[in-house]
N, C-alpha and C positions, 0 to 999 in steps of 0.2 A: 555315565556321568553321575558324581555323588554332587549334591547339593544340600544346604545347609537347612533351608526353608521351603524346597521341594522335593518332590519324588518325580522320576521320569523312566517311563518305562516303553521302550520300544518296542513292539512285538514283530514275529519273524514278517508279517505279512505287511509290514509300514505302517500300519496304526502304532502313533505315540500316544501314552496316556501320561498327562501334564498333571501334576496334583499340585496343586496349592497348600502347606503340608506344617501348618501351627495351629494344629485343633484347640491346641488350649488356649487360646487368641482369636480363637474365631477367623483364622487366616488372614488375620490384620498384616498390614502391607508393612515389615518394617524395613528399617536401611540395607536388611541383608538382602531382604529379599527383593528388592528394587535391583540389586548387585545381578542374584541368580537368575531375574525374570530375563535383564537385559543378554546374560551369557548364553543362557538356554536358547533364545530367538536367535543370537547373532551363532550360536551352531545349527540350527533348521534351517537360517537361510543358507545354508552350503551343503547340509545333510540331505542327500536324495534319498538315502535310503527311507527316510520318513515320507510319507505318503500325504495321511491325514493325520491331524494332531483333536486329542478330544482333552479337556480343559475341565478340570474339576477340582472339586476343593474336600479337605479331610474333615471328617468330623460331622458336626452338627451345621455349617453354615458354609457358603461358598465363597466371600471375604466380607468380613466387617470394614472394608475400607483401611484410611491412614491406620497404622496403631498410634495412637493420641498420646499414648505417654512417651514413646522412643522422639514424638514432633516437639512436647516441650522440652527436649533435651538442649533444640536450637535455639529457643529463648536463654539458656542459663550461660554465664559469662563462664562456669570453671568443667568443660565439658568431660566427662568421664574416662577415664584411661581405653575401656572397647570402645568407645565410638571414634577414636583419634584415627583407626584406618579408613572412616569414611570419608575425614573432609578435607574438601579442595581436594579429590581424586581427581588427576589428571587435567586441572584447569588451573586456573593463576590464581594467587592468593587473594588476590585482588578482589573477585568477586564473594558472593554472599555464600553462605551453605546453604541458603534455602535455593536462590539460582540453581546451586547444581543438582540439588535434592530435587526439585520442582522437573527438572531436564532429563532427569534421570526416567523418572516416573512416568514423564511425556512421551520418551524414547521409545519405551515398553512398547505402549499404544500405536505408535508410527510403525515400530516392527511386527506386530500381530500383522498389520496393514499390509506389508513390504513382503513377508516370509510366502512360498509358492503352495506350503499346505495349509488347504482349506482348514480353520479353528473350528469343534463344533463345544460348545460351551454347555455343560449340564448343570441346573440352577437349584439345588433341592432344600435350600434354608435361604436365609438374606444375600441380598448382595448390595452393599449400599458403599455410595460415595469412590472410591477408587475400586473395589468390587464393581459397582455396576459400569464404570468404565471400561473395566476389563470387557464383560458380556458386550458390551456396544460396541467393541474393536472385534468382535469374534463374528465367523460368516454364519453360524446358523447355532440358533439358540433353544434351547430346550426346559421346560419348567418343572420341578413335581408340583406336589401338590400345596407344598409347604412353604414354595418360595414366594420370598418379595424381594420387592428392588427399590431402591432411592434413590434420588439424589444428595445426598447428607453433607456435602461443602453448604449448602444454602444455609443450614440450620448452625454452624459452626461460627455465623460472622464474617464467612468468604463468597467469592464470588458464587455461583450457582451453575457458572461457566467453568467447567476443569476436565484436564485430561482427557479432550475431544466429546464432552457431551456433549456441550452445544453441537457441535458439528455430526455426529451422528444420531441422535435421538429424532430431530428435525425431519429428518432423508428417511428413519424408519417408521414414525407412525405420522409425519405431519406437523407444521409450523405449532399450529394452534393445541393439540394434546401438548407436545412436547414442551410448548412453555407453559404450561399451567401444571406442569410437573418438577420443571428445572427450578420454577418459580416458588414454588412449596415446599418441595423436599418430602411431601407426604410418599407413605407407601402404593405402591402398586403390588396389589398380590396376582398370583399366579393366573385367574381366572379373567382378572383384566388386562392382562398382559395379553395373556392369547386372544381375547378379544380385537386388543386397538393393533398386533401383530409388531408385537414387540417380542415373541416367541414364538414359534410356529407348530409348537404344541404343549400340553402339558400332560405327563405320565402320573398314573394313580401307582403307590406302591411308592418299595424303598428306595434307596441308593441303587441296588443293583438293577433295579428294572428299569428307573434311570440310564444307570450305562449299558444295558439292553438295547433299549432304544437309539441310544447314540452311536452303539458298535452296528447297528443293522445300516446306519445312514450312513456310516466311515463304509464299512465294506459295499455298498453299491457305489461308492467314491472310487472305490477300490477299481470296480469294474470299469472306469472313466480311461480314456488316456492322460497320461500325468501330465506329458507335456500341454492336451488340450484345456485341462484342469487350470495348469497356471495361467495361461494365456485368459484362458475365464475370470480368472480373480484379477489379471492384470485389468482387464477391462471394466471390469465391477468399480474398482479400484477411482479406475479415470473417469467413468464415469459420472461420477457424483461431482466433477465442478469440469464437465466437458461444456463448451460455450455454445455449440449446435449439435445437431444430429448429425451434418455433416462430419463435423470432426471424430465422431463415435464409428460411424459408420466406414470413413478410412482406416480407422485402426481395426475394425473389427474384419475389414477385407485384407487388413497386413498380415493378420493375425491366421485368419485361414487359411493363404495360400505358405504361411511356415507351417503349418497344420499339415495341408496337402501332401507338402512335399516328403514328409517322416513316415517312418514304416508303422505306426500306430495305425493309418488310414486305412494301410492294407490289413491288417488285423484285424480291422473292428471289423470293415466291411467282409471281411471272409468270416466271422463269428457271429452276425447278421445272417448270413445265409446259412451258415452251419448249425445256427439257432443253440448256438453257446454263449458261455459268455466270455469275454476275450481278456486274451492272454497278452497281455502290455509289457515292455521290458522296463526296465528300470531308465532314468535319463541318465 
């Protein structure tokens, strides 16, 4: 798949490497690439052949957020001849462009959530405002040395609330960190991040020991059953607004005896005993 504002690179063993890919922009989010984030998710979630997806950004930064100048394009009454294929895509004239632009962006987020491979996110310059949204919709997050993160709608004269931070920053480090963050917009660097476990680790060194890192976490991924893998994320998933442990707990016995019953079971358990590591087929 060519894309306009990223690179996607699937290798033979299911590891996809997702790149975020306007270095000269600092990987600011603009209307194309709100287009190509949504098409690349809505082909994972049908692509088996991808495994695990690893989530990175070009250049010096991992995304600057909105880009701020393609957003005041929506304030100006005589809109530009390229931006005419953006608006009112697919919806009624009726509504706003920022409605759709805003829905567009939200979609991303919902599909990192929805898609069956694990995201792992590598963070090695800023990530702020729709960047650090990205990282909060992705399952495991990694930092260099060099990264920080915001919240940067707070500081712009918008809500503080966008594109699922509220809803995940809370579930990952805590009510009380999390709003004294959402609520600032100050930086978090790399080292307080892994503290309050908002990354679960951070790498010394460049980009590549970065995705070093990330490639040794996707391949023992590797080693998982695929179908146990999604079932995993499904549950992660509900999780987070399940109303008892009961209700967690039926699904997590639904979920095992579809588990049981697939020739994964027998694999792994025969690669346990054989003291390998097992050979999974594709779903």
């Amino acid at each position: 798949m060519v894309f306009e504002t990223l690179l996607f690179e699937l290798r033979d063993d299911g590891i996809g490497i997702l790149t975020l890919n306007r270095p000269d922009n600092l990987n600011a989010m603009s209307f194309q690439m709100f287009e190509d984030l949504n098409h690349i998710f809505d082909d994972l979630m049908i692509n088996l052949d991808c495994r695990v997806v690893i989530l990175k950004g070009q250049g010096r930064a991992f995304c600057a957020g909105l880009d701020l100048n393609e957003m005041n394009v929506l304030n100006t009454r005589r809109k530009p001849e390229e931006y005419k294929k953006f608006y009112y895509l697919n919806i009624p004239e009726v509504l706003k462009n920022r409605v759709y632009f805003q829905s567009r962006l939200s979609r991303v987020i919902m599909k990192m959530r929805k898609i069956s491979q694990p995201i792992i996110s590598i963070i090695h310059g800023p990530a702020t405002g729709g960047g650090f949204a990205l990282t909060l919709a992705s399952d495991i997050r990694i930092a260099g040395e060099k990264a920080k993160f915001n919240n940067a709608f707070i500081k712009l004269g918008l809500s503080g609330s966008d594109v699922g931070t509220s809803y995940f920053l809370p579930r990952l480090i805590g009510v009380s960190r999390a709003t004294e963050i959402l609520y600032t917009g100050r930086f978090v660097d790399a080292e307080e991040a892994e503290r309050i476990g908002l990354v679960c680790k951070v790498v010394n060194g460049n980009q590549n020991d970065l995705l070093a890192a990330a490639m040794e976490i996707a391949e023992e991924l590797l080693t998982k059953s695929p179908l146990g893998l999604r079932m995993t994320k499904e549950a992660i998933n509900l999780s987070q607004d399940s109303p008892s442990l009961e209700t967690m707990i039926q699904l997590e016995n639904r979920a095992q005896m579809i588990a049981s019953a697939s020739n994964d079971v027998l694999e792994g358990m025969l690669a346990f005993f054989e003291k390998r590591k097992p050979k999974f087929p594709k779903l």
